[in-house]
C-alpha positions, -999 to +999 in steps of 0.1 A: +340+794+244+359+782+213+336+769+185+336+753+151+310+760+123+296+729+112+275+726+086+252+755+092+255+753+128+281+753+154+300+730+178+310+740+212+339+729+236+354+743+267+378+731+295+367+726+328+386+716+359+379+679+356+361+674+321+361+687+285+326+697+270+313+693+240+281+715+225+259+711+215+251+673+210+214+665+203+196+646+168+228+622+167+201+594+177+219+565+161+249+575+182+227+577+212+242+540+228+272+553+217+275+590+235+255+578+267+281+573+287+296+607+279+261+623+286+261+653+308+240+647+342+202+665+331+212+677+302+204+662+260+230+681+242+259+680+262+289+658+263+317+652+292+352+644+286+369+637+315+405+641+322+414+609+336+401+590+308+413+589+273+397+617+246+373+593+224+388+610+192+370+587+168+334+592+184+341+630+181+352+630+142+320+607+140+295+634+152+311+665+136+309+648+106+272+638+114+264+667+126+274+684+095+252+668+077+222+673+099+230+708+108 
């Protein structure tokens, strides 16, 4: 699974048959509204991508560069 260091963490993706996800994806609370839709079923720190839908480029660049302050 491909990853990015960010900050002094990490940021996950990998491509599945009908989504993209995106690890891990938890203390962005002010993005929270934001993400929700993208929320992974059970989960707090995943995001889904899928296919058929336009890749939310903006929201993406918006947590990395969050999370690279928080990590």
């Amino acid at each position: 699974m491909p990853s990015y260091k960010v900050g002094k963490g990490y940021l996950y993706f990998a491509a599945y048959k009908k989504h993209i996800g995106f690890y891990p994806v938890y203390g962005v609370v002010d993005m929270e509204e934001e993400i929700l839709k993208y929320r992974a079923k059970n989960t707090k720190d995943s995001l889904h991508f899928k296919h058929t839908e336009p890749l939310p480029l903006a929201l993406i660049k918006r947590i990395i560069i969050l999370k690279a302050g928080n990590i």
